[in-house]
N, C-alpha and C positions, 0 to 999 in steps of 0.2 A: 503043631503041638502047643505051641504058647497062643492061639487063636482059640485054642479045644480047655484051654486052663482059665480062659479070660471067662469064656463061655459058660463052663463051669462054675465058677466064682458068683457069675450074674446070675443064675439061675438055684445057687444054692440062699442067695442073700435076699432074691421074691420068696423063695419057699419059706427063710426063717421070717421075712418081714409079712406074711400070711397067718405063719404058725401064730405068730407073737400078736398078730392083729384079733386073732378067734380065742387068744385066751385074756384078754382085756376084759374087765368086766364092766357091765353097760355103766351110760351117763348116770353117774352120781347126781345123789338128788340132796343139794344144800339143804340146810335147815337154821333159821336165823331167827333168834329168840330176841323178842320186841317187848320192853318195859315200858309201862306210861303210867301217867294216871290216868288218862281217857283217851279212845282214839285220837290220832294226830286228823289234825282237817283234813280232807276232800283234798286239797289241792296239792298239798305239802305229801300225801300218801299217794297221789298217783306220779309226783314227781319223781320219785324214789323208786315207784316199780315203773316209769319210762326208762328212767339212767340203767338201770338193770339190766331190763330187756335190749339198751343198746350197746349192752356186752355180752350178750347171750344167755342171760338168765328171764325168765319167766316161772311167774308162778304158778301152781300146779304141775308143769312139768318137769324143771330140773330144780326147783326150789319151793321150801315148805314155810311160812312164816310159825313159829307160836307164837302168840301175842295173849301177854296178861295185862289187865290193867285193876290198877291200885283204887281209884274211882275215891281219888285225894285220901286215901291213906297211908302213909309212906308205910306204914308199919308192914305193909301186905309185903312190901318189895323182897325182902329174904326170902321170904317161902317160895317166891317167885323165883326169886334167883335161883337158891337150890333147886326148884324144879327142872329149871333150865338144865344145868351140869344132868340131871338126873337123867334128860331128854337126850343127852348128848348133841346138844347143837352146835353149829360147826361158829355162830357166832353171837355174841349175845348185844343187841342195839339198844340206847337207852336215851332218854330226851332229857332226863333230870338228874340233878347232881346225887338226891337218893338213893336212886333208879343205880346209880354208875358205883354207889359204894356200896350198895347190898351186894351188886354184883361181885364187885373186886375181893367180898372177904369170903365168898364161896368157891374160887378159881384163879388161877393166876396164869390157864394156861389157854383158855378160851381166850380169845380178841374180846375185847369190850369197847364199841366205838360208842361216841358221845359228841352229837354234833353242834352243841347246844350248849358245852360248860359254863358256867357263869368263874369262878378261882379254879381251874383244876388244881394247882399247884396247894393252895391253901386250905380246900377239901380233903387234900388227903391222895387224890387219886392218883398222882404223877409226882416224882421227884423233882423237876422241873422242867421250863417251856423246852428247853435246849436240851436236853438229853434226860424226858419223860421215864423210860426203863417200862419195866414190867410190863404187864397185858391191855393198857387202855391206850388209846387212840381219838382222835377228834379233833374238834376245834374247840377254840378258848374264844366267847363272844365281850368277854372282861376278864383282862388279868394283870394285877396293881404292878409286875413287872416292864409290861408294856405302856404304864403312864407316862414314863420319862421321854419314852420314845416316840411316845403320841405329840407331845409337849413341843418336842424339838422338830417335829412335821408341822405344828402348827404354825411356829414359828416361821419358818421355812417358808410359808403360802401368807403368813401374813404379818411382816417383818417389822412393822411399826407398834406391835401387839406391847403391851406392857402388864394386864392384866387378864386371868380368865378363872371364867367360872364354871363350876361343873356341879350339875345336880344329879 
């Protein structure tokens, strides 16, 4: 009886793990909205779709870029953005701090990464380094709360130091 109930059990939980596998609907196909002012280089855009493809994404098949570019007008970048939200893209990627505040005042709920910030904090983008908040994401390649702590690394590597200059 309890061999006939185990059996049971096992065979009711293939049937629901089949049902539940046929009503899945197929691989989702990302959609990643790309702001610039001109194509990114050759090298810098195949690096991006290498990292990708070695998580499982590729393009054309589970993944769709839109890419608009400004072609040095920042002015274009709103229209852009809204088009984005309008696209419904699952995420909107940006290379310039423009590019990342057109974005931010069209959405709050889209991801907005930004690999490239020059201040995010001082732009506007992020509350701050340590607990940013809202929809942006990135790195910071200059950011004046990080001087103090650069200062005291320098120091650290070169202890005789008394004066430095930074241009």
């Amino acid at each position: 009886m309890r061999l006939s109930i185990v059996g049971l059990s096992i065979a009711l939980a293939l049937l629901a793990s089949l049902l539940a596998a046929e009503a899945q609907p197929p691989d989702k196909v990302y959609r990643i909205g790309y702001l610039d002012t001109t194509p990114a280089p050759a090298p810098l855009w195949e690096a991006l779709l290498e990292g990708l493809r070695a998580h499982g994404y590729s393009e054309g098949q589970n993944l769709v870029f839109e890419r608009r570019f400004s072609e040095g007008n920042a002015e274009r970048f709103p229209a852009f953005a809204a088009e984005m939200v309008r696209l419904r893209v699952d995420l909107i990627l940006v290379r310039t701090t423009p590019a990342a505040l057109a974005a931010k005042h069209v959405t709050q709920t889209i991801p907005i990464v930004i690999p490239t910030a020059i201040d995010p904090v001082g732009a506007g983008l992020v509350a701050s380094l340590a607990r940013p908040g809202g929809n942006v994401t990135g790195l910071s390649v200059l950011a004046p709360e990080l001087s103090g702590k650069r200062l005291e690394l320098l120091k650290e590597v070169v202890p005789g130091m008394t004066r430095v200059a930074v241009l």
